[in-house]
C-alpha positions as CSV (number, residue, x, y, z in Angstrom):
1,X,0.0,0.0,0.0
2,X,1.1,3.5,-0.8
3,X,2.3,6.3,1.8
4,X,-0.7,8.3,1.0
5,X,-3.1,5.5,1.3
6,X,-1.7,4.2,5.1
7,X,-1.9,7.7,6.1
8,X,-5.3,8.3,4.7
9,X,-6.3,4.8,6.8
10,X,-5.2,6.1,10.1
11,X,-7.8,6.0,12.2
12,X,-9.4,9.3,13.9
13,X,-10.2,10.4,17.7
14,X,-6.9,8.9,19.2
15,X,-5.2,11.8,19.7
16,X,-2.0,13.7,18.6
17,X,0.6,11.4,19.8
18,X,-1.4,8.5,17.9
19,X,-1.5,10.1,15.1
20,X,2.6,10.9,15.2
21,X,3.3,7.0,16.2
22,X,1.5,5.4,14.2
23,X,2.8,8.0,10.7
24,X,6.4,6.8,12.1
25,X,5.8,3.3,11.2
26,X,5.0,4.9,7.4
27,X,7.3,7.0,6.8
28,X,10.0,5.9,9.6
29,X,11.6,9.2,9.7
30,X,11.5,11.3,13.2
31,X,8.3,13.8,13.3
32,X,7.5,16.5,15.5
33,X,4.7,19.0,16.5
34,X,5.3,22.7,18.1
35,X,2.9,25.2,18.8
36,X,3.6,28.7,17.5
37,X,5.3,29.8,20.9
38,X,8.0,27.1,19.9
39,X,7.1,24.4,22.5
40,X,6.9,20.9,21.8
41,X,3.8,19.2,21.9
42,X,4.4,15.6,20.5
43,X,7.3,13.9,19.0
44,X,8.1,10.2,17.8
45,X,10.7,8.2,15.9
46,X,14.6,8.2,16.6
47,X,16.6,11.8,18.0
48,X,18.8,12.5,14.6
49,X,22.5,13.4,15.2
50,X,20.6,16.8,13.9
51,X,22.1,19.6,16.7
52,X,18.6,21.5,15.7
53,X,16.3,18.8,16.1
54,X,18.0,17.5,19.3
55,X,17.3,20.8,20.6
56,X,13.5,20.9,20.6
57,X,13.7,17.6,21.7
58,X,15.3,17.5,24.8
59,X,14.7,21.4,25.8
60,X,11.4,20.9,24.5
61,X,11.4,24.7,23.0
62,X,14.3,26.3,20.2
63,X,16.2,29.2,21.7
64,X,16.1,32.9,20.8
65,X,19.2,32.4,18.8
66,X,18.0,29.1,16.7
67,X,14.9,31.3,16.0
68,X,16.8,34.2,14.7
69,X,18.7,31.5,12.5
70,X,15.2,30.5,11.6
71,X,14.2,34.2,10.8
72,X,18.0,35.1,9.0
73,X,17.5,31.7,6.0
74,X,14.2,33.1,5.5
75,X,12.6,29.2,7.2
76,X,9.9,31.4,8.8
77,X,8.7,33.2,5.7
78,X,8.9,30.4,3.6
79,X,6.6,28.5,5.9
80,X,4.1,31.5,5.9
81,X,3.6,32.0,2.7
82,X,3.8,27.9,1.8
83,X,0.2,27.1,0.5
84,X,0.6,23.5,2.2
85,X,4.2,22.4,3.3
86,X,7.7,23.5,2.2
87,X,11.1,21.7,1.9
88,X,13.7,23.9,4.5
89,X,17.4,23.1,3.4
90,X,20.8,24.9,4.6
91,X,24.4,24.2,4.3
92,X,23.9,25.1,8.3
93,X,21.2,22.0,8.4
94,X,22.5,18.6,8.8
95,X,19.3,17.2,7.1
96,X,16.6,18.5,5.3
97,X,13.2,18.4,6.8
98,X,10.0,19.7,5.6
99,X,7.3,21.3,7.3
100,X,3.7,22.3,7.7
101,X,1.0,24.4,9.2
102,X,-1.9,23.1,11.8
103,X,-4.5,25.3,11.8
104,X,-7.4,24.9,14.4
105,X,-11.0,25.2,14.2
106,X,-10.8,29.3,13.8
107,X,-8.1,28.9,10.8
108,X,-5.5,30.3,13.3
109,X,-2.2,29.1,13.1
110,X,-1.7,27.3,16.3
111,X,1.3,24.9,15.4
112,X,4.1,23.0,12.9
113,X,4.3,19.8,12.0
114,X,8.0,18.6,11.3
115,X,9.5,15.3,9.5
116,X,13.3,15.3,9.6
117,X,14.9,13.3,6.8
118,X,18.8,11.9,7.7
119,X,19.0,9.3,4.4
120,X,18.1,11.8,1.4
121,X,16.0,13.8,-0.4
122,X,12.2,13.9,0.3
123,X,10.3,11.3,-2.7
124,X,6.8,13.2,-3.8
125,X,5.2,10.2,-2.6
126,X,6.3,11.3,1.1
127,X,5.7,15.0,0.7
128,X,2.2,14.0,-0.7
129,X,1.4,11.7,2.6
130,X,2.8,14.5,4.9
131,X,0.3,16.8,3.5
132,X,-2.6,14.5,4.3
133,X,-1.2,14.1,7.4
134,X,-0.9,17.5,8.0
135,X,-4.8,17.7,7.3
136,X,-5.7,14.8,9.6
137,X,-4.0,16.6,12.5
138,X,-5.7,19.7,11.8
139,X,-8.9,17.7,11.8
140,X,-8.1,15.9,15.0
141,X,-7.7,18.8,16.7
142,X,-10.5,20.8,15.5
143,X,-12.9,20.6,18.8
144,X,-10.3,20.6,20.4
145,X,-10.7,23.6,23.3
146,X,-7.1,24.1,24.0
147,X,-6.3,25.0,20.6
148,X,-9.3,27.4,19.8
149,X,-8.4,29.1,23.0
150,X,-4.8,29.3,22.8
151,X,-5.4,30.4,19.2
152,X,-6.8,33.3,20.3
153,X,-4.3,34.2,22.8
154,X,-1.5,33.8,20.8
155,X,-2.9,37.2,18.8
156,X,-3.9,38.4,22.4
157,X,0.0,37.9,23.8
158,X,1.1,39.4,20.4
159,X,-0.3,42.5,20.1
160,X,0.4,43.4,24.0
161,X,3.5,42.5,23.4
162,X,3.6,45.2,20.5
163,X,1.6,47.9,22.5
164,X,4.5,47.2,25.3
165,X,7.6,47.8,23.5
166,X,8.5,43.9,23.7
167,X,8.7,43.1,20.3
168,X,10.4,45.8,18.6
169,X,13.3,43.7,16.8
170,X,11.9,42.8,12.9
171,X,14.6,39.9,13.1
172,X,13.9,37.9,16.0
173,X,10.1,38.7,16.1
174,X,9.5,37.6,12.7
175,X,7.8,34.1,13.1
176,X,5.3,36.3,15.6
177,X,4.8,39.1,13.4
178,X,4.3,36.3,10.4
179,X,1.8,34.3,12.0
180,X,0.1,37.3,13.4
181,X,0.0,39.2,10.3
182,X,-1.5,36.2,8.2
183,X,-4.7,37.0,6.4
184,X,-4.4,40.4,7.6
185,X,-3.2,42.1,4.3
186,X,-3.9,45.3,3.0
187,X,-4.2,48.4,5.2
188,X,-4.4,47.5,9.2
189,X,-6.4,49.4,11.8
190,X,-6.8,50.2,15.6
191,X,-9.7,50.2,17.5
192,X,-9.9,50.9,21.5
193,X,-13.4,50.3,23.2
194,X,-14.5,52.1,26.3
195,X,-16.4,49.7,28.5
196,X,-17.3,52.1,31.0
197,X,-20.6,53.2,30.6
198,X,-21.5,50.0,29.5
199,X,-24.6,48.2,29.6
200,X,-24.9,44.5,30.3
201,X,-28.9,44.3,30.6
202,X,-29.2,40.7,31.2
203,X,-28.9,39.2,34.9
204,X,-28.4,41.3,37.8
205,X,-25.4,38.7,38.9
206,X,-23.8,40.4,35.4
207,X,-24.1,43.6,36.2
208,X,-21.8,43.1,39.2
209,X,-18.8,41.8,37.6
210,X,-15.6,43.9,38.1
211,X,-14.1,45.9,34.7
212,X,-11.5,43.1,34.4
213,X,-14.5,40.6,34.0
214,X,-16.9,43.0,31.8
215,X,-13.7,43.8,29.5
216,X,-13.5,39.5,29.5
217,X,-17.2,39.4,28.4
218,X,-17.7,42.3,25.6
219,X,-14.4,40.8,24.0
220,X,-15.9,36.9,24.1
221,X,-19.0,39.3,22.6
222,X,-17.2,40.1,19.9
223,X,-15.0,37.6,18.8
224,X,-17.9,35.7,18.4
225,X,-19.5,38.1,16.2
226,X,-16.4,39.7,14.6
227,X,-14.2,36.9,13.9
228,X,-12.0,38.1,11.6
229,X,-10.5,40.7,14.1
230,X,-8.1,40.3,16.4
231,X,-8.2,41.4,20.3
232,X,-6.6,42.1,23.6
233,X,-7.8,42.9,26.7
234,X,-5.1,46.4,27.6
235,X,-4.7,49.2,30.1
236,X,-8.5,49.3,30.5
237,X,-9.4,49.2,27.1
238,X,-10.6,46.3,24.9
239,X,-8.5,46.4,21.8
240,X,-9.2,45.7,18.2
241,X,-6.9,45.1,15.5
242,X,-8.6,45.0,12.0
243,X,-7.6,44.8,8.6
244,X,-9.5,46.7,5.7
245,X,-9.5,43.4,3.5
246,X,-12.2,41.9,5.8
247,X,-15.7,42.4,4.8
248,X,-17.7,42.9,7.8
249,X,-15.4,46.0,8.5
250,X,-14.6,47.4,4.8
251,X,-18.0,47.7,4.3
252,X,-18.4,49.4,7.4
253,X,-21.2,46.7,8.6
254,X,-19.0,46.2,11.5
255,X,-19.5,50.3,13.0
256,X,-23.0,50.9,11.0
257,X,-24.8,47.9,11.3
258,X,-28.2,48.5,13.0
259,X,-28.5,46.3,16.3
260,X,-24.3,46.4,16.6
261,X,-23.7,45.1,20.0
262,X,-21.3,49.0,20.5
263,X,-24.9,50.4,20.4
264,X,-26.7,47.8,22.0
265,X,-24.3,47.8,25.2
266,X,-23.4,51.8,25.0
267,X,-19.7,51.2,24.1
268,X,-17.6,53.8,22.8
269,X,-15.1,53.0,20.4
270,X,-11.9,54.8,19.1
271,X,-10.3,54.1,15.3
272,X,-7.0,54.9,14.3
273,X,-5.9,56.0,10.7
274,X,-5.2,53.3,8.4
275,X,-1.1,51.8,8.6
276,X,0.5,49.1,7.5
277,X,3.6,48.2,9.7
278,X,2.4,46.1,12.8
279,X,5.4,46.9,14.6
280,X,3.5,50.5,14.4
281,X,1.0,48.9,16.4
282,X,1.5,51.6,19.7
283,X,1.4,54.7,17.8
284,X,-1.8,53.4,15.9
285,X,-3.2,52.5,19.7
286,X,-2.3,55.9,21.3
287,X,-3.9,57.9,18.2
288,X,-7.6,56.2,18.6
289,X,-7.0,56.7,22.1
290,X,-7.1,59.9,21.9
291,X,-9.6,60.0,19.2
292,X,-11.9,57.9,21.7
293,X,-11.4,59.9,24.5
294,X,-11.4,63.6,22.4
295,X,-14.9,62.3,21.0
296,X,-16.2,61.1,24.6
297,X,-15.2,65.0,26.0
298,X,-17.2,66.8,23.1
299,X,-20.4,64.5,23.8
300,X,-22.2,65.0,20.5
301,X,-24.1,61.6,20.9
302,X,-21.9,59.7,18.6
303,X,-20.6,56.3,19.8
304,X,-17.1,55.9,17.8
305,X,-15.4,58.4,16.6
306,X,-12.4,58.4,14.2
């Protein structure tokens, strides 16, 4: 039986690590999954003589300096803009290996799938069964909680990590920056919401929560109904990043929808301008602050103001 048909046979609902075992036995080269914070979530087959690969496999992460290596033979953007998988070679490699993208339920990019190859080059027959394996992972962990939520909080840890100054380096941030910026092309902008004259009209028990726990709820809120935007709870403000190739904010249904849960719940919402460097992200923030709170002072019964 062909690769592609053994892999296409696995069975489903066994987990991960299954799923990696039993794909050993196929292809019998070592294979790895890690999320996009670099941490090791599975792993199966032989540790190479591969000083890389032995790496994530006994520290369980790569360091800041094997992801700038990453970042410097362009690994990172090849992966990114790879439609399904992609073939990494180096004279600083050992071995080849190739690599793919899990994506969970959301389409977020929430790990890599690895296969490291110490005999020779990759045969299409293997880089065609990879790819469906690739796909049954992705499947496997669709309902998967962990990985909707942690989706979700990678863009969350991102983008506070921009607003704070942390990631200011274009280098060594570029595997966050790339897997942030997916699907967010053309022109980017900033939103701030002001939760506090808010109105949560549902059970008293609601209206009691602190502002930690109401800024917790309206962003759930809208996530839910605004999925294509990305958010983080910061300095008292519920913050939206959105990019102008969406439809449910290009077309402005997002602000001038009738029923739009910012009118619904008397949130006020700052926009920046229009940019398109991420690592702008804290000018962009400070300038629909102050749009959001110049609007608020001049009380003209608008709700966002740009």
């Amino acid at each position: 039986m062909k690769k592609l048909e053994q892999v296409k046979a696995l069975s489903r609902g066994k987990g991960i690590q299954y799923l990696l075992d039993t794909a050993y036995t196929i292809f019998q080269y070592p294979i790895a999954m890690f999320d996009t914070n670099y941490n090791l979530k599975a792993y199966t087959g032989n540790v190479s003589d591969d000083p890389i690969w032995n790496e994530l496999i006994s520290t369980g992460t790569f360091s800041m300096e094997t992801q700038k290596f990453f970042a410097e033979e362009c690994f990172i953007e090849d992966v990114a803009n790879a439609d399904k998988l992609v073939i990494l070679k180096s004279n600083k490699l050992k071995y080849d290996r190739i690599l793919g993208n899990i994506f969970n339920r959301d389409r977020i990019k929430v790990a890599n799938l690895v296969m490291i190859n110490s005999n020779a080059s990759f045969k299409a027959e293997e880089t065609e069964a990879f790819e469906e394996l690739i796909v049954i992972i992705s499947q496997e962990i669709h309902n998967d909680e962990y990985y909707t939520a942690y989706g979700k909080a990678y863009h969350e840890s991102v983008i506070v990590k921009l607003l704070d100054g942390v990631i200011n380096d274009p280098i060594l941030y570029t595997a966050h920056m790339q897997i942030f910026y997916e699907g967010f092309e053309d022109y980017l902008y900033i939103a701030v919401v002001d939760i506090s004259q808010c109105d949560i009209s549902q059970k008293t028990e609601e209206t009691e929560k602190t502002k930690e726990e109401k800024l917790i709820y309206f962003k759930k809120l809208l996530q839910n109904k605004y999925k294509s935007c990305k958010y983080a709870v910061y300095s008292g403000y519920l913050v939206m990043v959105m990019s102008s190739k969406h439809k449910d904010f290009y077309e402005g249904i997002l602000f001038d929808s009738a029923n739009n849960p910012f009118t619904q719940h008397n949130l006020y919402v700052g926009i920046s301008s229009s940019f398109e460097n991420p690592y702008e992200l804290r000018k962009y923030y400070d300038m629909a602050v102050a749009a959001l709170k110049n609007g608020i002072k001049k009380n003209n019964n608008k709700w966002y103001f740009i």
